[in-house]
C-alpha positions as CSV (number, residue, x, y, z in Angstrom):
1,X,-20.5,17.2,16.9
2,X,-22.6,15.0,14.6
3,X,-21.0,12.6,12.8
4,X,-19.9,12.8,8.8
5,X,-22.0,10.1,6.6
6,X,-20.1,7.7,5.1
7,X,-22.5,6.8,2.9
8,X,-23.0,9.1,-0.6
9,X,-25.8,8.8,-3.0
10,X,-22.8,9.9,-5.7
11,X,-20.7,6.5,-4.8
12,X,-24.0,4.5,-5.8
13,X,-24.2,6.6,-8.9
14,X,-20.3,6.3,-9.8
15,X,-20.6,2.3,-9.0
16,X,-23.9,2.1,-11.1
17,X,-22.0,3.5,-14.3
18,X,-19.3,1.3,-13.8
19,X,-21.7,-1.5,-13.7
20,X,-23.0,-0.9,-17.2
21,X,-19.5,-0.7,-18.7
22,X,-18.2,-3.8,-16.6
23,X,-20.9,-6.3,-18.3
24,X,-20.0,-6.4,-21.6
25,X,-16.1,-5.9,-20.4
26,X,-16.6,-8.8,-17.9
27,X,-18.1,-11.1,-20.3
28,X,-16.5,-10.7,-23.3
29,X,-12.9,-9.7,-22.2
30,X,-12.5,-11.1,-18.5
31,X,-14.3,-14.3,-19.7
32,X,-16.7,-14.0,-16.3
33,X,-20.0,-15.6,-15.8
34,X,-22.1,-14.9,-12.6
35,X,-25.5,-15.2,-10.9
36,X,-27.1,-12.0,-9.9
37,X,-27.8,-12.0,-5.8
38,X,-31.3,-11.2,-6.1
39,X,-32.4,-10.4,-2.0
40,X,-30.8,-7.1,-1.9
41,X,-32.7,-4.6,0.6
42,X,-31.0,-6.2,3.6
43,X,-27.2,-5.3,4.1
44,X,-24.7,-7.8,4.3
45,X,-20.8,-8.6,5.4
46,X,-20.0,-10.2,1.9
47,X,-16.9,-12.2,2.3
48,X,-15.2,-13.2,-1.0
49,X,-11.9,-15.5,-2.1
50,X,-9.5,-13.4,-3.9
51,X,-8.1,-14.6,-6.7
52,X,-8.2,-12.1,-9.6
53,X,-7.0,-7.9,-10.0
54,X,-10.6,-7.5,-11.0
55,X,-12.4,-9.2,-8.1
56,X,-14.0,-5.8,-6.8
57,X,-15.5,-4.9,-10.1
58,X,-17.0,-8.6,-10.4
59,X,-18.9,-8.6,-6.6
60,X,-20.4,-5.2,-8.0
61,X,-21.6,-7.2,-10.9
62,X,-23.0,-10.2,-8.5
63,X,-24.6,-7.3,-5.9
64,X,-25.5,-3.8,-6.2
65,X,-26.8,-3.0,-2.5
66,X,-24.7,0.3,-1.4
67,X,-21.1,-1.7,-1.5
68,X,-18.6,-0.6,0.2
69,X,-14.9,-1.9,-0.3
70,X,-11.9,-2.9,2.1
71,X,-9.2,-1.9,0.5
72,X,-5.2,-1.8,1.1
73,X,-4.0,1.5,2.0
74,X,-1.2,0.6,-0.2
75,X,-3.7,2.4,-2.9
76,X,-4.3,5.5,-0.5
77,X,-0.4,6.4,-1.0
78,X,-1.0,6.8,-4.8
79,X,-0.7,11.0,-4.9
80,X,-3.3,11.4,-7.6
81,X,-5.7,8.2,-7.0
82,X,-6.3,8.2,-3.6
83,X,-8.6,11.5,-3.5
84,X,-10.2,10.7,-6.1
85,X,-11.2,7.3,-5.1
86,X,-12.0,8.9,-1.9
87,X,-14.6,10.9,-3.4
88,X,-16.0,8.4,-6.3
89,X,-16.8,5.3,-3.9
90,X,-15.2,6.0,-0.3
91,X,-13.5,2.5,-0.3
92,X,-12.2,1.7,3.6
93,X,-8.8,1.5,4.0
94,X,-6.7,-1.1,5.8
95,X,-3.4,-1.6,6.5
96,X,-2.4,-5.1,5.7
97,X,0.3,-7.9,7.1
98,X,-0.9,-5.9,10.7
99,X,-3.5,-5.4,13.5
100,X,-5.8,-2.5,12.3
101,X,-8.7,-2.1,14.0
102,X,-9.9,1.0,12.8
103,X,-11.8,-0.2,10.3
104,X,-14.3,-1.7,12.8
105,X,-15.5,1.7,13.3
106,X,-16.0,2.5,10.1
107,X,-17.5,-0.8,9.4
108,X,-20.3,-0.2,11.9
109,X,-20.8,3.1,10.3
110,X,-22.0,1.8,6.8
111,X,-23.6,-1.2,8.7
112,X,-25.4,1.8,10.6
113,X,-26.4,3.5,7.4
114,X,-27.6,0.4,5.6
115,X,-25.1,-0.2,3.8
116,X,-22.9,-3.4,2.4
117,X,-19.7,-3.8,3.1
118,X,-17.3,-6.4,0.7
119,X,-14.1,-7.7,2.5
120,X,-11.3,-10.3,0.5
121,X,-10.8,-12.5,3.8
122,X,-7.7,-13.7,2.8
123,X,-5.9,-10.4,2.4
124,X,-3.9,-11.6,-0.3
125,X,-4.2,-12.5,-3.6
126,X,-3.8,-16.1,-4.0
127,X,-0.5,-17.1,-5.7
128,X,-0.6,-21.1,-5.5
129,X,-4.6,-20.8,-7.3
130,X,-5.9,-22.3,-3.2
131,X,-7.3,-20.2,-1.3
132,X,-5.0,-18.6,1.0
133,X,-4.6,-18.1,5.6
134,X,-7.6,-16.3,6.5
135,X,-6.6,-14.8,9.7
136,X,-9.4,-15.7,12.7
137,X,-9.7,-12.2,13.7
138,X,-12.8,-12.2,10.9
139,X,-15.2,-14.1,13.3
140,X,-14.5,-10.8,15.8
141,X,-15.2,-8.8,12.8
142,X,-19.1,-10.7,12.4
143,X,-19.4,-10.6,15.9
144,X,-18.7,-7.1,16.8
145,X,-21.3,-5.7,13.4
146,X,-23.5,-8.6,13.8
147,X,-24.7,-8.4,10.3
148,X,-26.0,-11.0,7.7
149,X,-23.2,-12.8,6.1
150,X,-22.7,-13.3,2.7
151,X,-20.0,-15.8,0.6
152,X,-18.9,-15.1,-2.6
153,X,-17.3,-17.8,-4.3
154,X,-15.2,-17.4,-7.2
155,X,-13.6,-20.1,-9.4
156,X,-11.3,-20.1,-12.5
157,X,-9.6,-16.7,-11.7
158,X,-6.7,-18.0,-11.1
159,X,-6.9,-19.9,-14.5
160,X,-7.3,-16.6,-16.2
161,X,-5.3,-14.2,-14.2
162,X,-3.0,-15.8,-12.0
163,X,-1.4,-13.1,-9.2
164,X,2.1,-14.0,-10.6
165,X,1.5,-13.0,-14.1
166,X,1.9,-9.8,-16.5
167,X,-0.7,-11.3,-18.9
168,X,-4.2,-12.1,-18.5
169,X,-5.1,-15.9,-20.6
170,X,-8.6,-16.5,-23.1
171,X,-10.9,-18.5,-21.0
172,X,-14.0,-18.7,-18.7
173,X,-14.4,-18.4,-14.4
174,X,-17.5,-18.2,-12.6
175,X,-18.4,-15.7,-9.5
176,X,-21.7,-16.6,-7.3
177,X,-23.0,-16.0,-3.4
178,X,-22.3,-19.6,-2.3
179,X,-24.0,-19.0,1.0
180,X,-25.6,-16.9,3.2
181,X,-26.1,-16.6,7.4
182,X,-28.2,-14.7,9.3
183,X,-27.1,-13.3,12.7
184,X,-29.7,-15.7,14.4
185,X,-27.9,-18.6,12.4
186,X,-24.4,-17.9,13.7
187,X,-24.8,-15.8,16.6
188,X,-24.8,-19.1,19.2
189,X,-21.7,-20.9,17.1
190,X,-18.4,-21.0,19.0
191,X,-15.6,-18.8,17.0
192,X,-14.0,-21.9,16.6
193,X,-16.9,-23.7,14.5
194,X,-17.7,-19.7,12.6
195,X,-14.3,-19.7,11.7
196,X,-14.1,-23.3,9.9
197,X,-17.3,-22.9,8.6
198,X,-16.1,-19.5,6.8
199,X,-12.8,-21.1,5.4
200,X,-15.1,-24.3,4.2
201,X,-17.1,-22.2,2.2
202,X,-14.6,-20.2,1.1
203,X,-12.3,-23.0,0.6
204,X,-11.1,-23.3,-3.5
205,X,-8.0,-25.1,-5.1
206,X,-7.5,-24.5,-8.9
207,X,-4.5,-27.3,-8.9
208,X,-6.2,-29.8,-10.8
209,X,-5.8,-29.9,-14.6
210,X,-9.3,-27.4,-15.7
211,X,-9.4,-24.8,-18.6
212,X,-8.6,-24.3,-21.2
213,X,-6.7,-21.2,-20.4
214,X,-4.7,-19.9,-23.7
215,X,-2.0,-17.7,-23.7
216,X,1.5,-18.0,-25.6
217,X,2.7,-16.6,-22.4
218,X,1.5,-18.8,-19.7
219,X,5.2,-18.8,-17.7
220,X,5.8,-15.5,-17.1
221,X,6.7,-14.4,-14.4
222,X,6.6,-17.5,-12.5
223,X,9.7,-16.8,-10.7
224,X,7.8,-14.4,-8.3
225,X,6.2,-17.3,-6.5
226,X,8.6,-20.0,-7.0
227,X,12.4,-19.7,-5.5
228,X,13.3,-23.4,-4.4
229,X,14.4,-25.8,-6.6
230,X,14.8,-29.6,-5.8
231,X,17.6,-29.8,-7.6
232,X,19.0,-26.3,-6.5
233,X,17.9,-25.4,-3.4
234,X,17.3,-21.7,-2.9
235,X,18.0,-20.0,-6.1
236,X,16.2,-18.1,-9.1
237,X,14.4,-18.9,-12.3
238,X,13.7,-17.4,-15.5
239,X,10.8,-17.3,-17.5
240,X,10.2,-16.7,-21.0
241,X,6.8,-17.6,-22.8
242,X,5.6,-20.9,-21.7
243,X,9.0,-22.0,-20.2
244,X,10.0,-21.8,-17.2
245,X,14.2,-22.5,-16.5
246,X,16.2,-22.5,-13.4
247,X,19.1,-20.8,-13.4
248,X,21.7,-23.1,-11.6
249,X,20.9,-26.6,-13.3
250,X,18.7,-24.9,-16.3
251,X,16.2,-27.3,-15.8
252,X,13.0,-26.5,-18.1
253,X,9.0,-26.8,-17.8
254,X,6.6,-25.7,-20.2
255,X,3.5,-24.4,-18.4
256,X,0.5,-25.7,-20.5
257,X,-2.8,-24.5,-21.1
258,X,-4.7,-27.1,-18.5
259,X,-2.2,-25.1,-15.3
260,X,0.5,-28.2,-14.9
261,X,3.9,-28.4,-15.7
262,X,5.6,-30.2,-18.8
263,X,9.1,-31.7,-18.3
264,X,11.5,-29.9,-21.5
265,X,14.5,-31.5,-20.5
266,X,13.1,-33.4,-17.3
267,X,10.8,-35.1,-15.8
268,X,8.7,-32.7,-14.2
269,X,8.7,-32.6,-10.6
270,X,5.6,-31.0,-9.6
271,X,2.5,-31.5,-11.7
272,X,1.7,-27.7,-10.5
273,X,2.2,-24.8,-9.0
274,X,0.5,-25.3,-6.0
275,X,3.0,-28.7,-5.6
276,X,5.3,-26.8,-5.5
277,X,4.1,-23.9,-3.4
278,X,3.6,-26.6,-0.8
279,X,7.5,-27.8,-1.6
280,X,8.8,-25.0,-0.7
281,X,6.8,-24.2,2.5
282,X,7.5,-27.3,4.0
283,X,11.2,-27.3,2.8
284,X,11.2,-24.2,5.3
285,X,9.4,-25.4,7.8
286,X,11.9,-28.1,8.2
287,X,14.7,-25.7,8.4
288,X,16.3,-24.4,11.6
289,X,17.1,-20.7,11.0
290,X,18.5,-19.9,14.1
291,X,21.4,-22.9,13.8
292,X,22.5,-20.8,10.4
293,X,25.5,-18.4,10.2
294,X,24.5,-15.2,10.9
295,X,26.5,-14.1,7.8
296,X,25.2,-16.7,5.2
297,X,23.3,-14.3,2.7
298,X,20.0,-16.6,1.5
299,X,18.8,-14.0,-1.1
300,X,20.1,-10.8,-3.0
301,X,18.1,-8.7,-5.2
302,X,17.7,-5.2,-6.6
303,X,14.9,-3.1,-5.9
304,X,13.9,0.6,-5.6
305,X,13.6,1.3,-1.8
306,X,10.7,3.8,-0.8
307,X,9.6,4.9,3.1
308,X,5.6,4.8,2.9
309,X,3.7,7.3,5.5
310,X,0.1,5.1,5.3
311,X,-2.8,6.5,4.1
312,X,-0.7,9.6,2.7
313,X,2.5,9.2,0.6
314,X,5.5,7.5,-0.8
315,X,9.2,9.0,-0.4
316,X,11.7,7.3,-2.6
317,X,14.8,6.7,-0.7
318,X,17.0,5.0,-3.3
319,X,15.9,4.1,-6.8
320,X,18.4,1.1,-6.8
321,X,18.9,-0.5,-3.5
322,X,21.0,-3.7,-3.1
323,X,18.8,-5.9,-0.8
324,X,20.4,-8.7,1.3
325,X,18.2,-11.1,3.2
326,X,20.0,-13.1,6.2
327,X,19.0,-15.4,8.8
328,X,17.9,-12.5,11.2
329,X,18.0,-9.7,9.6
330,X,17.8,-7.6,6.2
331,X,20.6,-5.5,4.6
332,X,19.6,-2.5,2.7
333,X,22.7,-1.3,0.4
334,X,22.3,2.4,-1.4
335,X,24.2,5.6,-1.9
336,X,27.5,3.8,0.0
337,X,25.4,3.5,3.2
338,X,24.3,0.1,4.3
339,X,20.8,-0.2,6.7
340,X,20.3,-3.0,8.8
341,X,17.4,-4.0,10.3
342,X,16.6,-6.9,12.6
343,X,13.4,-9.3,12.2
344,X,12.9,-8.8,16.1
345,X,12.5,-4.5,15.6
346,X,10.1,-5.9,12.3
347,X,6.5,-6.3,13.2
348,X,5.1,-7.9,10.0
349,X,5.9,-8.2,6.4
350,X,3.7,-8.5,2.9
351,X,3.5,-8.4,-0.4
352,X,1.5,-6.0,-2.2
353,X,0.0,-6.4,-5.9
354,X,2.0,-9.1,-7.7
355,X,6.0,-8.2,-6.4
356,X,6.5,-5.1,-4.1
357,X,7.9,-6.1,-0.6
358,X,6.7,-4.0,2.8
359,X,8.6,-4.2,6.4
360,X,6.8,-2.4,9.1
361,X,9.0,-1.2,11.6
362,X,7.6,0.7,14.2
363,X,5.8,3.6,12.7
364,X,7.6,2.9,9.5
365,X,6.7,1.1,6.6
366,X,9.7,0.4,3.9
367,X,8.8,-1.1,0.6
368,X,10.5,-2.7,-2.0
369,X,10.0,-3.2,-6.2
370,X,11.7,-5.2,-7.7
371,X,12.1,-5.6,-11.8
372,X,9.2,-7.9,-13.0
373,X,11.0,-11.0,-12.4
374,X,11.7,-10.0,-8.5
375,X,10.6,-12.3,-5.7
376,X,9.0,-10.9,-3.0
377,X,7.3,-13.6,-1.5
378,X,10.4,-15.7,-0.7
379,X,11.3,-12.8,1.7
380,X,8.0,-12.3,4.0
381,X,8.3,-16.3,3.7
382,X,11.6,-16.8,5.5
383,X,11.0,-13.6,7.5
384,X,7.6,-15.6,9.2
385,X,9.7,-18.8,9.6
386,X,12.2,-17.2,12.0
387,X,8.9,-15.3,14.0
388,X,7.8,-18.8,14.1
389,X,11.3,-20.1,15.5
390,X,11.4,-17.7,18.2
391,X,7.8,-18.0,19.3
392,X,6.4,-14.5,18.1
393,X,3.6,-15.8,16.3
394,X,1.1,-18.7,18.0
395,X,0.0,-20.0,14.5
396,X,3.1,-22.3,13.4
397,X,1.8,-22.4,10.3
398,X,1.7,-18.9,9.0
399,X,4.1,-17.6,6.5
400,X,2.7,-14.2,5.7
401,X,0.1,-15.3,2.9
């Protein structure tokens, strides 16, 4: 039975229409600047930080070689999207915050066809404006298509459009192909040396005081990434403009134009975000979960609870669940039934877009969203620490972004 292209002149047609309209939007609305990759007949593994919504429209401004997208499968449970951005520009999906190696098929497919294929190594959005884990399996990925490799660097996206926000600011960032490897040029490295060399080039941190980036509501929602506070401990924070205000001691930051922190009230503890993303990860890691009550309740929320079937659907369980997040387990309150489910029957967690929450248990994947203020991160956070405790995962460091 001969195989089904993968490749469609219509998907270069669609994306070359796009094109035109994203210029103009790109330049004048997104703020974006780029530099054209001009050596385009050969097709390329184009690796790119991800640090904006928009990202996949700005690499098809930088390159315009038959591009084909990774993309969450999170989008191919949207009932009335998914088909048709099957048909428009075939992106390949991939199940995130898991091992999915389907994709390499389909990879070598389009690599097979001459085509390009555009992956966001990180997986994630980055919330603290650094670049985030890139998980090692990427160097098997190059090895197994064995194509040219291409970085895309882009800088200032966070400024702009920071994952945590509602509200894009007025400003500038800058997109470019940093670097580029043949398979002759990498083919004899170790994975060890491929895989530093990939996060070196890819490597960005917006912490430092750059911009201006202007928005009267620069704060909001900043509670979706932050949950610790040094005064506090574990607890949650409300935004409102430019102000940012802890619940518990109501201390208050103004979040300026230049991305650091303003002391209202206080001194400000952190200069940034990123400070304080790095806080609160290592406030974990020096936690012992598994010396904890079993019954201590770290985190409560609300949230609509759905069951997704990936790549098809999403069935609402509960519209309003009460969610209750322990040292081993997660309780899911709705209807006057109460779930439980325990981290060792979970296989991996994520967050998806700016605040919805996945578990995947077994075949199962249960999501969570939140209001706009809810915190999803804080959850896959403390759900990685105790894998970590227990020895499930080799990479001590990981913490599910």
């Amino acid at each position: 039975m001969k195989k089904k292209k993968w490749i469609k002149f219509r998907h270069q047609f669609v994306i070359a229409i796009v094109r035109i309209f994203m210029r103009p939007i790109a330049y004048f609305y997104f703020g974006f600047r780029y530099k054209r990759f001009k050596n385009e007949k050969q097709s390329y593994l184009i690796l790119h930080n991800h640090q904006t919504v928009w990202d996949q429209f700005l690499i098809g401004l930088i390159w315009s070689n038959k591009v084909y997208y990774i993309m969450s499968d999170d989008l191919t449970t949207i009932k009335f999207l998914s088909p048709i951005l099957r048909f428009l520009v075939n992106p390949i999906p991939y199940k995130k915050s898991s091992t999915d190696f389907t994709i390499l098929r389909t990879c070598k497919q389009i690599a097979q066809e001459k085509g390009s294929i555009v992956m966001a190594v990180e997986g994630n959005r980055t919330y603290s404006g650094k670049t985030e884990y890139i998980n090692p399996t990427v160097v098997k990925m190059i090895r197994f298509l064995k194509m040219p490799v291409a970085i895309v660097k882009i800088e200032g996206g966070y400024g702009i459009f920071p994952r945590w926000a509602n509200k894009k600011r007025k400003g500038h960032f800058f997109g470019e192909v940093y670097k580029t490897y043949t398979y002759d040029e990498y083919k004899n490295l170790s994975d060890e040396t491929l895989y530093q060399i990939i996060c070196d080039d890819l490597y960005v941190n917006e912490s430092s005081p750059s911009g201006p980036y202007y928005s009267s509501h620069s704060a909001e929602y900043l509670e979706r990434v932050i949950y610790n506070c040094p005064r506090c401990g574990f607890t949650k924070f409300y935004s409102h403009k430019q102000i940012l205000e802890c619940t518990t001691c109501h201390m208050q930051l103004r979040y300026n134009e230049y991305k650091q922190f303003e002391g209202i009230n206080v001194h400000s503890p952190f200069k940034n975000v990123n400070e304080w993303y790095e806080y609160q990860k290592d406030k974990l890691f020096a936690m012992n979960l598994l010396d904890y009550d079993t019954n201590y309740v770290f985190f409560e929320d609300q949230a609509k609870y759905m069951n997704v079937v990936a790549r098809k659907r999403k069935k609402v369980i509960a519209k309003q669940a009460t969610l209750r997040l322990y040292a081993n387990r997660l309780e899911i309150s709705y209807q006057d039934q109460t779930k439980t489910i325990y981290f060792d029957d979970i296989s991996s967690s994520g967050v998806f877009g700016k605040n919805k929450l996945d578990f995947y248990v077994d075949r199962d994947i249960l999501q969570f969203k939140g209001d706009n203020s809810f915190n999803a991160m804080k959850y896959v956070n403390l759900f990685y620490k105790y894998k970590i405790e227990k020895g499930d995962i080799k990479d001590g460091k990981f913490l599910g972004l």
